[in-house]
C-alpha positions in Angstrom: 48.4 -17.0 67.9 44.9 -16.9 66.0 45.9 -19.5 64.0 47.4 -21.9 66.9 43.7 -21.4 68.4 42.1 -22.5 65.1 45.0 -25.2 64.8 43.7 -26.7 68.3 39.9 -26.3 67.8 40.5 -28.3 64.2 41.8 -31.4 66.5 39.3 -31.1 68.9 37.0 -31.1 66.2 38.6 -34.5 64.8 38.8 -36.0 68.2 34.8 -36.2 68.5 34.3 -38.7 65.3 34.7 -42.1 66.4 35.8 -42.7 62.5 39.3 -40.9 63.4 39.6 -43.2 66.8 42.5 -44.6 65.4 44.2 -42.0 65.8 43.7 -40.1 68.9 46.4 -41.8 70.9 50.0 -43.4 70.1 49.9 -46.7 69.0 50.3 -49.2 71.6 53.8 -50.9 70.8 52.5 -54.0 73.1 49.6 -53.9 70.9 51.2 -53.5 67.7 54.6 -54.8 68.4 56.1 -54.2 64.8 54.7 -50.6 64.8 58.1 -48.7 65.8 60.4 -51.0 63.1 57.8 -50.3 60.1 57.0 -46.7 61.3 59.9 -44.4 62.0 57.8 -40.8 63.0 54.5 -42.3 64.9 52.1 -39.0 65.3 48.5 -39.1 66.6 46.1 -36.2 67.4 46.7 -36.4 71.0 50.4 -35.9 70.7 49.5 -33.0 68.3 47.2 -31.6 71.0 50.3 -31.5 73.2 52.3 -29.5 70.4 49.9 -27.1 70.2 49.2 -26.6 74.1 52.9 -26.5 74.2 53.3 -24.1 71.2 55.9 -26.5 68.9 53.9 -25.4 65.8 55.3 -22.4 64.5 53.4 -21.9 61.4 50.2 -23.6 60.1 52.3 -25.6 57.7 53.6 -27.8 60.6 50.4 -28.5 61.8 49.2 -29.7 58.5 52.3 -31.6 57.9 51.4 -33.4 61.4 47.9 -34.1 59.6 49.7 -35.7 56.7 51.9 -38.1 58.4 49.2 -39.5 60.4 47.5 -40.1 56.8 51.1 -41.3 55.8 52.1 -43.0 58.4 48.6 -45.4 57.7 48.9 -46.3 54.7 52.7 -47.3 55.3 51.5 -49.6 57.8 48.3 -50.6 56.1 49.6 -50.9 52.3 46.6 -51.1 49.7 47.3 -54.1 48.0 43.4 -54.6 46.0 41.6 -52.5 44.7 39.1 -53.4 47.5 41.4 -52.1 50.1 41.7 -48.9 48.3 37.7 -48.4 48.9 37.4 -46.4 51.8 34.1 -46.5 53.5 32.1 -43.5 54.7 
């Protein structure tokens, strides 16, 4: 249960960065119409927040695996195709 709690104040914590904006709510389909036929497993941190409220993480592990496809699921969408889009600014 510890871990759940940590699990939810780590999102929490990534919610309040404007940087990670991106990724605090599904992606609009009207928005992003080809989202859903390049991106099979859409996840985003409020969707994770659910999971955890809702206890669907079982282990640590599935959290973080959450965390990756977020990461995944960008760079599908948004391929690095230069070496200037593989600069990510801070």
């Amino acid at each position: 249960m510890l871990k759940l709690v940590q699990e939810c104040y780590m999102v929490d914590f990534i919610f309040i960065f404007e940087r990670f904006e991106e990724f605090s709510k599904p992606v609009d389909p009207k928005e992003v119409p080809d989202y859903l036929s390049v991106i099979s497993h859409p996840m985003d941190l409020e969707t994770m927040m659910v999971k955890v409220t809702d206890g669907k993480y079982h282990s640590a592990l599935e959290f973080l695996q959450d965390i990756n496809l977020i990461v995944e699921n960008c760079l599908e969408y948004n391929p690095m195709k230069t070496n200037e889009d593989r600069v990510i600014p801070l």
